[in-house]
ZAMARLUM-980531 format. One record per atom (N, C-alpha, C): x, y, z; residue in three letters. Coordinates in steps of 0.05 Angstrom, whole numbers, padded with zeros to 5 digits, always signed. Last residue first. Example, Ala and Ser with C-alpha at 12.3 -4.5 7.8 and 13.67 -1.06 7.14 Angstrom:
% residues 2
+00257-00045+00142SER;+00273-00021+00143SER;+00258+00001+00157SER;+00264-00114+00156ALA;+00246-00090+00156ALA;+00264-00066+00156ALA;
***
This chain:
% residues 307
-01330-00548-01021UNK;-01305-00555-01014UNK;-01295-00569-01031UNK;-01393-00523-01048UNK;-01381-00549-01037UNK;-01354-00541-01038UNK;-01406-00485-01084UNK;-01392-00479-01053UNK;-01378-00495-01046UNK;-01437-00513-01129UNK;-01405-00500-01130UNK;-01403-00485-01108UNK;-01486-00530-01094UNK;-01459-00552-01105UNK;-01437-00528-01108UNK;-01509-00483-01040UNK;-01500-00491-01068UNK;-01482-00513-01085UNK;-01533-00500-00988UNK;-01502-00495-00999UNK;-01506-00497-01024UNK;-01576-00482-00930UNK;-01574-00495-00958UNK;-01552-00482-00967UNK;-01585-00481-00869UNK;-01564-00468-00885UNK;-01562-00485-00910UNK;-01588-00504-00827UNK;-01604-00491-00832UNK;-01595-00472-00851UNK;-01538-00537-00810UNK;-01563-00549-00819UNK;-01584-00529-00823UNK;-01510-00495-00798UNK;-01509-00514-00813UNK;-01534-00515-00828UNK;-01531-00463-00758UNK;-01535-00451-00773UNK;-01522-00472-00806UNK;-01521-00514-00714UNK;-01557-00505-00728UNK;-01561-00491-00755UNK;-01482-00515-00692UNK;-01482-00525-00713UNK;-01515-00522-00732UNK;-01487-00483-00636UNK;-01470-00472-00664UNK;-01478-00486-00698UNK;-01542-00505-00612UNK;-01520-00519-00622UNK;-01519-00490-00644UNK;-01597-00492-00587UNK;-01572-00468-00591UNK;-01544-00479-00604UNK;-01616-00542-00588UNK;-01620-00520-00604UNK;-01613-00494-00611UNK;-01574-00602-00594UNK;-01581-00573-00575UNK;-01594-00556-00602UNK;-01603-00660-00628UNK;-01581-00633-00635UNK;-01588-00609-00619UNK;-01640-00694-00654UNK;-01617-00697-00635UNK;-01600-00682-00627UNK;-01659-00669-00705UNK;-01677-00681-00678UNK;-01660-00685-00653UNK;-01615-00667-00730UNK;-01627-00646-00726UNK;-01640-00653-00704UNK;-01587-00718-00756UNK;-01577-00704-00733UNK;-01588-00673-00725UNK;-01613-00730-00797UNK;-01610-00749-00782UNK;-01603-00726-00755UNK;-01601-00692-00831UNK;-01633-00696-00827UNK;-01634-00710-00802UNK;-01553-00691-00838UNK;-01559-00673-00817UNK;-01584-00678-00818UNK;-01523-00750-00820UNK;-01539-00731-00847UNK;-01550-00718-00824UNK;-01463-00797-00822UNK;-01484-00785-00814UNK;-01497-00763-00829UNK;-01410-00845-00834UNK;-01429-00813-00835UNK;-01454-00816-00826UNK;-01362-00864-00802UNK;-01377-00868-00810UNK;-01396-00853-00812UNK;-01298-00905-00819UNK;-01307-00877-00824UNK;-01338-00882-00825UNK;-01236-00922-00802UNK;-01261-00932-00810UNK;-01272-00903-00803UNK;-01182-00950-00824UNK;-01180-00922-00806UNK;-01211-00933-00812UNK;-01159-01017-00817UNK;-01156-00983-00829UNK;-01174-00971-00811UNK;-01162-01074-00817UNK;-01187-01054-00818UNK;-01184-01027-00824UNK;-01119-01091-00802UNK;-01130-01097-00833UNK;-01147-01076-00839UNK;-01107-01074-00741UNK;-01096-01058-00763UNK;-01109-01061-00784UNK;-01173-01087-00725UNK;-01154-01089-00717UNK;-01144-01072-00743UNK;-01220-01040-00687UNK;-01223-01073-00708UNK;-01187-01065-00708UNK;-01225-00994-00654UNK;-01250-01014-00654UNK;-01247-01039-00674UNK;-01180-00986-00653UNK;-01193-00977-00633UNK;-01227-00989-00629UNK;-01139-00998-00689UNK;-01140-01006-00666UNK;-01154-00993-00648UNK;-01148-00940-00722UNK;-01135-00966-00728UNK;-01129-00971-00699UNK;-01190-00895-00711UNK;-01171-00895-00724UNK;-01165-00929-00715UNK;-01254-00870-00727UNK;-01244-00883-00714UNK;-01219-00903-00721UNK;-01303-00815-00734UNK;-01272-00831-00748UNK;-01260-00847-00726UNK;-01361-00789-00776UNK;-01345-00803-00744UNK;-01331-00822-00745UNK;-01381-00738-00800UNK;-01367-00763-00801UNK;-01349-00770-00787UNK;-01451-00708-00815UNK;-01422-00708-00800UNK;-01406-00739-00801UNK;-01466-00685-00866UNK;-01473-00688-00850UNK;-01450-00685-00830UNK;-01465-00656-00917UNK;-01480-00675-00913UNK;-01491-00676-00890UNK;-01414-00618-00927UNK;-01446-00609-00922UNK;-01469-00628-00922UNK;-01388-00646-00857UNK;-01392-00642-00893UNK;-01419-00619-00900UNK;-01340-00638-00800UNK;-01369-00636-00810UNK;-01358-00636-00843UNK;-01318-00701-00767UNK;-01310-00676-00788UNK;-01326-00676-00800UNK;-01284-00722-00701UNK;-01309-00727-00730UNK;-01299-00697-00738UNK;-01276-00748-00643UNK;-01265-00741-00669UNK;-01278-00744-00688UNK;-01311-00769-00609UNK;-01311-00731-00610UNK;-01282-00735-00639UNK;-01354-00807-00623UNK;-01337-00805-00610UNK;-01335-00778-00620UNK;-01413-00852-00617UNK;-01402-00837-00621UNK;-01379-00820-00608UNK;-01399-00925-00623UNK;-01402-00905-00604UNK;-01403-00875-00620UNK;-01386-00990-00617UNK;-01388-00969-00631UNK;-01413-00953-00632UNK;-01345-01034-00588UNK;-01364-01010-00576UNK;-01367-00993-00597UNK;-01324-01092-00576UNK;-01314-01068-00597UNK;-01345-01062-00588UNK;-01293-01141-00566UNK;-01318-01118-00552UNK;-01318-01099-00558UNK;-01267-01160-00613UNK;-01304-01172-00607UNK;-01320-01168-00581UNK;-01261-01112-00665UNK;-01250-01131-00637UNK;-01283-01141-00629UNK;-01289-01131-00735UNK;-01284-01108-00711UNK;-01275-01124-00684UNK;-01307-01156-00782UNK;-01279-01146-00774UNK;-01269-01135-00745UNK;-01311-01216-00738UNK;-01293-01190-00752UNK;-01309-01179-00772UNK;-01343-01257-00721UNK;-01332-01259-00739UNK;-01311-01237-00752UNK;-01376-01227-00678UNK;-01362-01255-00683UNK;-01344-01260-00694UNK;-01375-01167-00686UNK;-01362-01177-00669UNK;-01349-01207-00666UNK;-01410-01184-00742UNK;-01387-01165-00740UNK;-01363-01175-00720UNK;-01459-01199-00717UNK;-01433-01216-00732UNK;-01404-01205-00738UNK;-01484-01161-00687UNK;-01472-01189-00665UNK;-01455-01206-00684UNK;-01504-01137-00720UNK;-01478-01120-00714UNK;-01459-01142-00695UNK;-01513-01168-00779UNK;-01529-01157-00758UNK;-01494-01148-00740UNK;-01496-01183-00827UNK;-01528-01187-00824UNK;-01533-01170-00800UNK;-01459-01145-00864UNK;-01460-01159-00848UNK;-01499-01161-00837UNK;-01422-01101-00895UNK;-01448-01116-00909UNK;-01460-01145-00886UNK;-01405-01063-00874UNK;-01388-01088-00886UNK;-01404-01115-00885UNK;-01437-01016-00883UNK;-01412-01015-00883UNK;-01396-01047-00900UNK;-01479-01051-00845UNK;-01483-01037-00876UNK;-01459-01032-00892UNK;-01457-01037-00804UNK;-01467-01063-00801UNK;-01465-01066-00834UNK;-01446-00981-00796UNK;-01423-01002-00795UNK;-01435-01018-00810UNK;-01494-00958-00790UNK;-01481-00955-00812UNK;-01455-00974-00815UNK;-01518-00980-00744UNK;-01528-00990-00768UNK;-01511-00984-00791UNK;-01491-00950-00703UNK;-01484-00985-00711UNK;-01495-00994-00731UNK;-01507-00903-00718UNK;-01480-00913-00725UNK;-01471-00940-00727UNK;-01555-00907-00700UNK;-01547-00895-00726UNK;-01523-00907-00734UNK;-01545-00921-00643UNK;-01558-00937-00653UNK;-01563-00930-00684UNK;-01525-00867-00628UNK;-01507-00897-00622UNK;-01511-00911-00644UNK;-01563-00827-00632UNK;-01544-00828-00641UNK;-01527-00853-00659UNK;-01591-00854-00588UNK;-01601-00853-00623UNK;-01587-00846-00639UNK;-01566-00844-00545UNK;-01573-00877-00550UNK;-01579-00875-00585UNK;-01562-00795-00544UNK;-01542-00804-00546UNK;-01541-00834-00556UNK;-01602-00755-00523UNK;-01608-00778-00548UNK;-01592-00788-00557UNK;-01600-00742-00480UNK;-01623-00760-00481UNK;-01619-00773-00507UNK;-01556-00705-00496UNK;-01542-00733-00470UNK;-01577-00751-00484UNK;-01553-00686-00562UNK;-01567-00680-00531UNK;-01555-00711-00510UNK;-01503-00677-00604UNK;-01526-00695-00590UNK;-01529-00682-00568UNK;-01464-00634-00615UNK;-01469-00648-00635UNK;-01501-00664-00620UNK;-01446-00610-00572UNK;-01462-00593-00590UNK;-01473-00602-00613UNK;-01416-00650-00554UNK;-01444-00635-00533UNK;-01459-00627-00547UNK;-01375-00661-00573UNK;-01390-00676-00572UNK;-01429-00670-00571UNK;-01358-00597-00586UNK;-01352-00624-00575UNK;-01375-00639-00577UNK;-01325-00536-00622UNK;-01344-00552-00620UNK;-01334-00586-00609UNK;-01295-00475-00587UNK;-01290-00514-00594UNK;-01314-00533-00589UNK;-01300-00425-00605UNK;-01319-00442-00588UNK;-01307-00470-00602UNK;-01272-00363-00608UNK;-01267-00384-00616UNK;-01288-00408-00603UNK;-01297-00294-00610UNK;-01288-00313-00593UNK;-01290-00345-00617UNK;-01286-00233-00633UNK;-01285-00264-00640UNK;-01284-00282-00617UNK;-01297-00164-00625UNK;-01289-00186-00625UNK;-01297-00208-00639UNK;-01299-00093-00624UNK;-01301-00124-00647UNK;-01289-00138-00636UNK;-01345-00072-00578UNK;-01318-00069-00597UNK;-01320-00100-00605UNK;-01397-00076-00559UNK;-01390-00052-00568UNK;-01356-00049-00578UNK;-01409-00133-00566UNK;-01403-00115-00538UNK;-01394-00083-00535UNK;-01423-00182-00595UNK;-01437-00146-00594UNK;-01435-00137-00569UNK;-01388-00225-00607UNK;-01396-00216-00592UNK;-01392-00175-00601UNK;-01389-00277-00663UNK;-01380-00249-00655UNK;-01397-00247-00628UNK;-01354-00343-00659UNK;-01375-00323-00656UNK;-01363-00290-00648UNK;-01332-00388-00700UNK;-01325-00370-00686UNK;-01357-00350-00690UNK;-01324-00466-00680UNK;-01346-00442-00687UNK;-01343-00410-00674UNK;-01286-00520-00697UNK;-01291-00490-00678UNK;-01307-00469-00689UNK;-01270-00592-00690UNK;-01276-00561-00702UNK;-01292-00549-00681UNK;-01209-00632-00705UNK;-01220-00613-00685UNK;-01245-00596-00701UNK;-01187-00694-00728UNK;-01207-00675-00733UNK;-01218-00656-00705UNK;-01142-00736-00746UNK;-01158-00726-00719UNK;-01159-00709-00733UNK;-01118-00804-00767UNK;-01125-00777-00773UNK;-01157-00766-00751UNK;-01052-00841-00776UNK;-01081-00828-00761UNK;-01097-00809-00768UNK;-01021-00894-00774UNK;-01037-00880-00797UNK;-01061-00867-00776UNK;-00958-00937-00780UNK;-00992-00931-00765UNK;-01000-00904-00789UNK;-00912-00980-00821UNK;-00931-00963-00812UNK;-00960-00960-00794UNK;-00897-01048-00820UNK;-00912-01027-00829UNK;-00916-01002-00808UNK;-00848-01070-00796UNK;-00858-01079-00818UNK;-00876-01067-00837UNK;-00805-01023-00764UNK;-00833-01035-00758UNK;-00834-01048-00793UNK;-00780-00970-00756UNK;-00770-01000-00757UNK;-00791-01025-00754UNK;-00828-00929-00754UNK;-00798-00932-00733UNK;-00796-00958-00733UNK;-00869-00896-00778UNK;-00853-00927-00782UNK;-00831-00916-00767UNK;-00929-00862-00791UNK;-00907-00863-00776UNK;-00899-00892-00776UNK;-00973-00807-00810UNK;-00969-00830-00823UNK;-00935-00828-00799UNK;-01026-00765-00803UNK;-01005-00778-00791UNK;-00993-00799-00803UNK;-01071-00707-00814UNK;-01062-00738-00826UNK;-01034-00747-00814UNK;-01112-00665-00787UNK;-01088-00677-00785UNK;-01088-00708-00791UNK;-01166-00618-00796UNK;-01149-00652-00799UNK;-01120-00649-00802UNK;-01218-00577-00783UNK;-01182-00574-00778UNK;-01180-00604-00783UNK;-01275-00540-00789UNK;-01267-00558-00778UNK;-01227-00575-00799UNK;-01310-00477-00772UNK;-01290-00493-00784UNK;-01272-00521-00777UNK;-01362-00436-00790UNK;-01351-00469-00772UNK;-01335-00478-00787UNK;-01374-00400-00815UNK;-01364-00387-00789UNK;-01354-00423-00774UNK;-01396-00420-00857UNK;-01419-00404-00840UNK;-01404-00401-00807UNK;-01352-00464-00868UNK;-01368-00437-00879UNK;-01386-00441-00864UNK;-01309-00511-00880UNK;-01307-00483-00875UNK;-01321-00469-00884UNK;-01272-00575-00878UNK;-01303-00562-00881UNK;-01290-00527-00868UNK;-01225-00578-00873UNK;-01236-00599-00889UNK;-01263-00590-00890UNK;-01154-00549-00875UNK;-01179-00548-00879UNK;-01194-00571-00885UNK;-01095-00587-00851UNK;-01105-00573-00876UNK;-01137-00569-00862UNK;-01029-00625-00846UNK;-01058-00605-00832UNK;-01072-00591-00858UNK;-01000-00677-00844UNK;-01004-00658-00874UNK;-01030-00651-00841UNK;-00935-00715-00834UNK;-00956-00699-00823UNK;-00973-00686-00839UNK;-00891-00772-00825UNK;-00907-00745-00842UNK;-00935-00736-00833UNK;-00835-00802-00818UNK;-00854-00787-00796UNK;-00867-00778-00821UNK;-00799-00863-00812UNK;-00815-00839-00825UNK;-00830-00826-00814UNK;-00724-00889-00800UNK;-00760-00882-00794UNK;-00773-00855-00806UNK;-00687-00938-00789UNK;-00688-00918-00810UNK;-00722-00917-00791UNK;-00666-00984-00761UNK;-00670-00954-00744UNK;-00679-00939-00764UNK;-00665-01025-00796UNK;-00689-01026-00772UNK;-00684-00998-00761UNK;-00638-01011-00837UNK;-00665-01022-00847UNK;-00687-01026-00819UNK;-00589-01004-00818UNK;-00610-00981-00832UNK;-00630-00987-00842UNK;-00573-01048-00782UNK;-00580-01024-00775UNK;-00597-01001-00791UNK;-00564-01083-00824UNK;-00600-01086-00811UNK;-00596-01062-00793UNK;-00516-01065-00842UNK;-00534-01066-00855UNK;-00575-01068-00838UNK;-00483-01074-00795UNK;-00495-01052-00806UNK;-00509-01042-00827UNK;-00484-01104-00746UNK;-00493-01109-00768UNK;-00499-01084-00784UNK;-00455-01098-00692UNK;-00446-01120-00711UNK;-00461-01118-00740UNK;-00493-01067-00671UNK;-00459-01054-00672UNK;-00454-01079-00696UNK;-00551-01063-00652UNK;-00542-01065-00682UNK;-00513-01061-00692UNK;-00552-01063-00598UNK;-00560-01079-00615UNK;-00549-01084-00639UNK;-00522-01011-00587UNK;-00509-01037-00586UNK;-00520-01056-00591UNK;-00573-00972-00606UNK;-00542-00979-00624UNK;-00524-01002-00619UNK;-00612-00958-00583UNK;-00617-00989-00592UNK;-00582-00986-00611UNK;-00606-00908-00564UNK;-00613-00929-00549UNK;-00614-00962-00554UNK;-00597-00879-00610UNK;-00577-00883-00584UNK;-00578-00902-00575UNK;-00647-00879-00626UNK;-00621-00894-00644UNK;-00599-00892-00622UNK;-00671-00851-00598UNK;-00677-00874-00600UNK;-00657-00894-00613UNK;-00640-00799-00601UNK;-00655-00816-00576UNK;-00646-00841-00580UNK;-00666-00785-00654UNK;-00633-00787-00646UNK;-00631-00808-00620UNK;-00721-00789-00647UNK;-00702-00802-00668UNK;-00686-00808-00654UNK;-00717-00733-00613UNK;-00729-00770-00600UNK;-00723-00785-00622UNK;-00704-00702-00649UNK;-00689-00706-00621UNK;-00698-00733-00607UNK;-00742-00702-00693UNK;-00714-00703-00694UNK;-00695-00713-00675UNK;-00789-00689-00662UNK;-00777-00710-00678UNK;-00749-00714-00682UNK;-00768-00624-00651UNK;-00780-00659-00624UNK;-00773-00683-00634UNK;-00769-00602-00692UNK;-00747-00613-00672UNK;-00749-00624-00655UNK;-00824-00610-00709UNK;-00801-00618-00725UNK;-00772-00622-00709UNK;-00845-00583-00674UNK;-00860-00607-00676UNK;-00833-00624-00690UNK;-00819-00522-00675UNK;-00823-00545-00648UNK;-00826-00579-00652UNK;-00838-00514-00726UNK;-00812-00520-00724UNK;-00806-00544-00698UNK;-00901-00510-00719UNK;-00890-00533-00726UNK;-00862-00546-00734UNK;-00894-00471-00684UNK;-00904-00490-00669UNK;-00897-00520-00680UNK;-00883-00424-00706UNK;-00854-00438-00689UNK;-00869-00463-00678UNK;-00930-00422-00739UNK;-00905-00430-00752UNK;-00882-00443-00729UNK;-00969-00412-00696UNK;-00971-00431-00712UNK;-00943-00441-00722UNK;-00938-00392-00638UNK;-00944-00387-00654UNK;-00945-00412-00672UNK;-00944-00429-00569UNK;-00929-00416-00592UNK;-00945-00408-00614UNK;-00973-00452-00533UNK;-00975-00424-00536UNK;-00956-00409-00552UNK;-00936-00515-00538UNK;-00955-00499-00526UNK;-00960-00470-00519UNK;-00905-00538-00588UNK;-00897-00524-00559UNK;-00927-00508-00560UNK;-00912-00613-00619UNK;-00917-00578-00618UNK;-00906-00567-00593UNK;-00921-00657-00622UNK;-00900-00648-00615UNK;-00888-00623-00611UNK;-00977-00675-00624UNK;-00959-00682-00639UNK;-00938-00672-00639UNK;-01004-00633-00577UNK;-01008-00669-00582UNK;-00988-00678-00600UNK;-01004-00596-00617UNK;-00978-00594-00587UNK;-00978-00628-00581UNK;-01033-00581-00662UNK;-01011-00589-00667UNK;-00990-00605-00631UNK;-01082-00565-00631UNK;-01076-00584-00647UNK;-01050-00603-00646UNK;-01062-00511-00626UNK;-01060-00523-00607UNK;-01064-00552-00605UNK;-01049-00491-00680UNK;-01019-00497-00661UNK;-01038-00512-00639UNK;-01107-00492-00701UNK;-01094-00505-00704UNK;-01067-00511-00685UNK;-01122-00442-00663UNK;-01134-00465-00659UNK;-01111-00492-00671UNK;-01093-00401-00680UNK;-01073-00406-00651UNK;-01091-00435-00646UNK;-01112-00392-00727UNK;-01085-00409-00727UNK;-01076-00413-00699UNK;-01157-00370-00709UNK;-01158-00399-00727UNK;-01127-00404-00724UNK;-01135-00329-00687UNK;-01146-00347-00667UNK;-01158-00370-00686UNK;-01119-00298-00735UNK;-01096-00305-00708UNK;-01116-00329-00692UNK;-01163-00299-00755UNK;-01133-00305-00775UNK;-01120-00317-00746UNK;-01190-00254-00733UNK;-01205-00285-00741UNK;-01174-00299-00742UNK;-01159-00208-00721UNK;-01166-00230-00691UNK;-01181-00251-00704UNK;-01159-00186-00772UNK;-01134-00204-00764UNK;-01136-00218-00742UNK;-01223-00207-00794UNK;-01206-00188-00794UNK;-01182-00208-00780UNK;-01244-00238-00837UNK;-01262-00224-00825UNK;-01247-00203-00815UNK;-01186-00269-00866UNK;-01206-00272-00852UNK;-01221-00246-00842UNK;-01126-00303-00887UNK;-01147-00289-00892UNK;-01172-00289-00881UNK;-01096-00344-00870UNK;-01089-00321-00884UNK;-01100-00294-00886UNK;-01079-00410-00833UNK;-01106-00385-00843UNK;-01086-00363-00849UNK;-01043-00452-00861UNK;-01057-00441-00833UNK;-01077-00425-00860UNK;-01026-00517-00867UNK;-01036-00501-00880UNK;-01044-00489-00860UNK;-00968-00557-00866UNK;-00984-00551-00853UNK;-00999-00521-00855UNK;-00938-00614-00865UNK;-00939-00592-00878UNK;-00968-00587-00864UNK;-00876-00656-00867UNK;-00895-00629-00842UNK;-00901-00614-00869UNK;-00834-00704-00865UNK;-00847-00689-00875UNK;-00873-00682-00870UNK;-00770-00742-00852UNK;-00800-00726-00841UNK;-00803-00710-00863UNK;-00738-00800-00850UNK;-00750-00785-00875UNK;-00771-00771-00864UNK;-00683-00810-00804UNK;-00708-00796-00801UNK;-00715-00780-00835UNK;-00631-00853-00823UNK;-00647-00837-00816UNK;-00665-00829-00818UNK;-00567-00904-00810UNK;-00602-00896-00819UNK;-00606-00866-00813UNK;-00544-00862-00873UNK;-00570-00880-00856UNK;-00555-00892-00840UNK;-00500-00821-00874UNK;-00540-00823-00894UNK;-00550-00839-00883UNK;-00464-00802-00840UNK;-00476-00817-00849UNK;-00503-00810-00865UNK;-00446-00750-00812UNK;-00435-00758-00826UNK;-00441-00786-00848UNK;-00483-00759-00756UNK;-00471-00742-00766UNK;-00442-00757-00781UNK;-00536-00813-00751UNK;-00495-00801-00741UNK;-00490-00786-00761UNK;-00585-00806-00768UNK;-00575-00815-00734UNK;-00545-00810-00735UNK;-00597-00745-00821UNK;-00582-00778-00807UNK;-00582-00781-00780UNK;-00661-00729-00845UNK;-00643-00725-00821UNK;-00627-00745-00811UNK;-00682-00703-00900UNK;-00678-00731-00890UNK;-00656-00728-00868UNK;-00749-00674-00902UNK;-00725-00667-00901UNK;-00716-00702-00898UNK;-00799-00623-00909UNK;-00795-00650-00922UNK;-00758-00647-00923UNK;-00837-00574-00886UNK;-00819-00593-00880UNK;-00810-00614-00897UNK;-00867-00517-00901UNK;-00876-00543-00903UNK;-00845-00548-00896UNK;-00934-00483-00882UNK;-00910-00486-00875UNK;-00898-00506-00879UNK;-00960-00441-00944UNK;-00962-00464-00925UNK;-00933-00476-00908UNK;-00964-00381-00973UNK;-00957-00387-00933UNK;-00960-00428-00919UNK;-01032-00400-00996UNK;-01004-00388-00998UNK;-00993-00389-00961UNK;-01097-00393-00965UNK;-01076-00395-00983UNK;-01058-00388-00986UNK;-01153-00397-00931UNK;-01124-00414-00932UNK;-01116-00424-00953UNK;-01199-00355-00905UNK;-01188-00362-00931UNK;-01157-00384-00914UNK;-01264-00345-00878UNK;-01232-00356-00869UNK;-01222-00363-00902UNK;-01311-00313-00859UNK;-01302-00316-00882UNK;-01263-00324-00880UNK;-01366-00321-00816UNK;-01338-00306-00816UNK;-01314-00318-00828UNK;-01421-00311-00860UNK;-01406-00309-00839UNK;-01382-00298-00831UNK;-01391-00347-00926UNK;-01411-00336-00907UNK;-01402-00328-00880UNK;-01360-00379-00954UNK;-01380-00356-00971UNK;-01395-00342-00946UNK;-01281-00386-00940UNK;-01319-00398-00926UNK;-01335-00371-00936UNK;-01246-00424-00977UNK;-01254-00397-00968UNK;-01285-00400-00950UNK;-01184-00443-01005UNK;-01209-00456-00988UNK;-01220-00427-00971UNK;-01139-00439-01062UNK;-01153-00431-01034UNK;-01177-00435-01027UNK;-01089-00482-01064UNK;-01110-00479-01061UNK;-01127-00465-01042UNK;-01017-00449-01045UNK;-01034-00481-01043UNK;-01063-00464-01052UNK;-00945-00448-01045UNK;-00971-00431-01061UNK;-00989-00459-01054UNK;-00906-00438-00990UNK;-00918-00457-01013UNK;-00937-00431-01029UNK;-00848-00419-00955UNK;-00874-00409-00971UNK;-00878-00431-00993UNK;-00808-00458-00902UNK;-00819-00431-00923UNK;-00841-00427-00932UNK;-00758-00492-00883UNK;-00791-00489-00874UNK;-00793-00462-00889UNK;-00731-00535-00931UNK;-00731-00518-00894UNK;-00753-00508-00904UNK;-00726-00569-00962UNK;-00711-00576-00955UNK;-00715-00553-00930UNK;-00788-00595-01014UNK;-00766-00580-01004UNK;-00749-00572-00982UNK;-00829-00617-01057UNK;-00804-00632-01051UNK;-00787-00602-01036UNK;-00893-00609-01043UNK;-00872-00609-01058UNK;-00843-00622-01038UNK;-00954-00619-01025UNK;-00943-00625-01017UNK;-00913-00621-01039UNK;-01010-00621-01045UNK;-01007-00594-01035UNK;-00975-00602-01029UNK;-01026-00673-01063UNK;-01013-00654-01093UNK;-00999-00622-01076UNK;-01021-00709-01006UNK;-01038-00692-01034UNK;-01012-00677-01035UNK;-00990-00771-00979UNK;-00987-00736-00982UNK;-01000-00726-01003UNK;-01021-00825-00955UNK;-01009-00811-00981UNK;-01015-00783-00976UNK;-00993-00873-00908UNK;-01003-00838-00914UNK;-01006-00830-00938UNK;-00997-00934-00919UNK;-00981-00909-00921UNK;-00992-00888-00927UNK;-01038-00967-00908UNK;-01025-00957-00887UNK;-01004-00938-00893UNK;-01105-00953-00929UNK;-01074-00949-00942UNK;-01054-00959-00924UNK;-01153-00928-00925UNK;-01146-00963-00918UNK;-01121-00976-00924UNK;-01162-00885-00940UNK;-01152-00884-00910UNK;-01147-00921-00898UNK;-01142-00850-00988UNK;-01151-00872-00981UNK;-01139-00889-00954UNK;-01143-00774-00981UNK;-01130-00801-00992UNK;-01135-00826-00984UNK;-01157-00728-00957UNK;-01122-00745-00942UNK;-01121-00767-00949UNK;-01222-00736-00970UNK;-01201-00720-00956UNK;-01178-00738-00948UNK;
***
């Protein structure tokens, strides 16, 4: 998913075209076979624009590009509306307006940027009055965003956001956050949905949080082929009080689950974005038994379902 995450430049998927205001894509549709059946196709909202710091100039300026896939189709229109009011809320952390609609949410996101750009080039202009060449090579900056589906069926859906960002910098940062939400019906005598933001909680029991832990440090260790996890820290890659932990950004597979930890948070920039899975064999014994996520793991997928 979102392309090789040891990159520091974002790479934008094939969902992504060349165009100039916010409209209609045609994209792949991602459907869930079960439950409460989410489609996301067509309707993608996308951005790709080049915005100057002075009116009347080409550079420097802001190269953004937003794209961002909602829901279309679903169980009925309260599934549709409360998967996309999940995503906008997503989105507000990155510049979004809070209780907007998906679409005005990612115009919001797009004129935020824009406006803290402008900002910022204000701010650093008598630096650069004498040179105007290293003016467009240090104020120029990139923003890109891509949202999309990454798992979806048996009613659990889990949401990524890819980040890629340079504001005059030698390189780029690079993020990617993962929410997911399990919609349940309630039999109350009229149709509803409620939305449930899966956390941490529903993934491990607090008692087995240590077994969790202790999964994960083995998968690092293994990862970068290291004898033991006390070399890691010695020697790198990872900071050398680097804590590896389970954390609440992850994104279910039909494997298992995969726990993401973005650049600078446990090894330094070289290290990229680090990624580490888990198997629901692994994560059953550990797992509330009312966990939403049960009907996962208790749920054989056919290969042509797979995502």
């Amino acid at each position: 998913m979102f392309a090789n995450k040891n990159n520091a430049q974002l790479a934008i998927s094939s969902l992504l075209a060349t165009c100039a205001t916010l409209g209609v894509w045609s994209c792949k549709p991602v459907s869930a076979p079960e439950q409460v059946a989410i489609t996301f196709d067509s309707l993608c909202y996308h951005i790709n624009q080049a915005y100057p710091a002075i009116e009347g100039k080409e550079k420097p300026c802001l190269d953004i590009d937003v794209s961002v896939l909602p829901a279309v189709k679903g169980a009925s229109k309260e599934v549709v509306d409360k998967a996309n009011r999940f995503i906008a809320e997503m989105l507000v952390s990155y510049g979004g307006t809070k209780g907007a609609s998906l679409k005005d949410c990612v115009s919001a996101l797009v004129d935020n940027h824009i406006a803290h750009y402008r900002d910022w080039v204000s701010s650093e202009a008598d630096n650069y009055a004498s040179s105007p060449k290293a003016a467009e090579r240090w104020l120029s900056s990139e923003f890109s965003l891509e949202g999309k589906p990454v798992f979806n069926r048996n009613g659990v859906l889990t949401y990524g956001i890819a980040k890629y960002e340079n504001s005059g910098s030698q390189h780029g940062e690079s993020s990617y956050n993962y929410s997911t939400c399990s919609f349940e019906y309630l039999p109350d005598g009229k149709s509803e949905y409620v939305c449930h933001p899966i956390s941490l909680a529903d993934v491990v029991l607090p008692d087995s949080l240590e077994s969790l832990n202790a999964i994960l440090v083995n998968r690092i260790v293994k990862l970068f082929n290291a004898k033991n996890y006390e070399q890691l820290l010695r020697e790198g890659p990872l900071f050398e009080n680097a804590e590896v932990s389970a954390v609440d950004n992850f994104y279910l597979t039909n494997e298992g689950i995969n726990f993401v930890y973005n650049m600078y948070e446990i090894a330094p920039y070289a290290a990229g974005t680090i990624e580490l899975s888990t198997t629901w064999d692994e994560l059953k014994p550990l797992m509330p038994a009312e966990s939403p996520l049960m009907r996962i793991v208790n749920t054989q997928l056919p290969d042509e379902q797979n995502l």
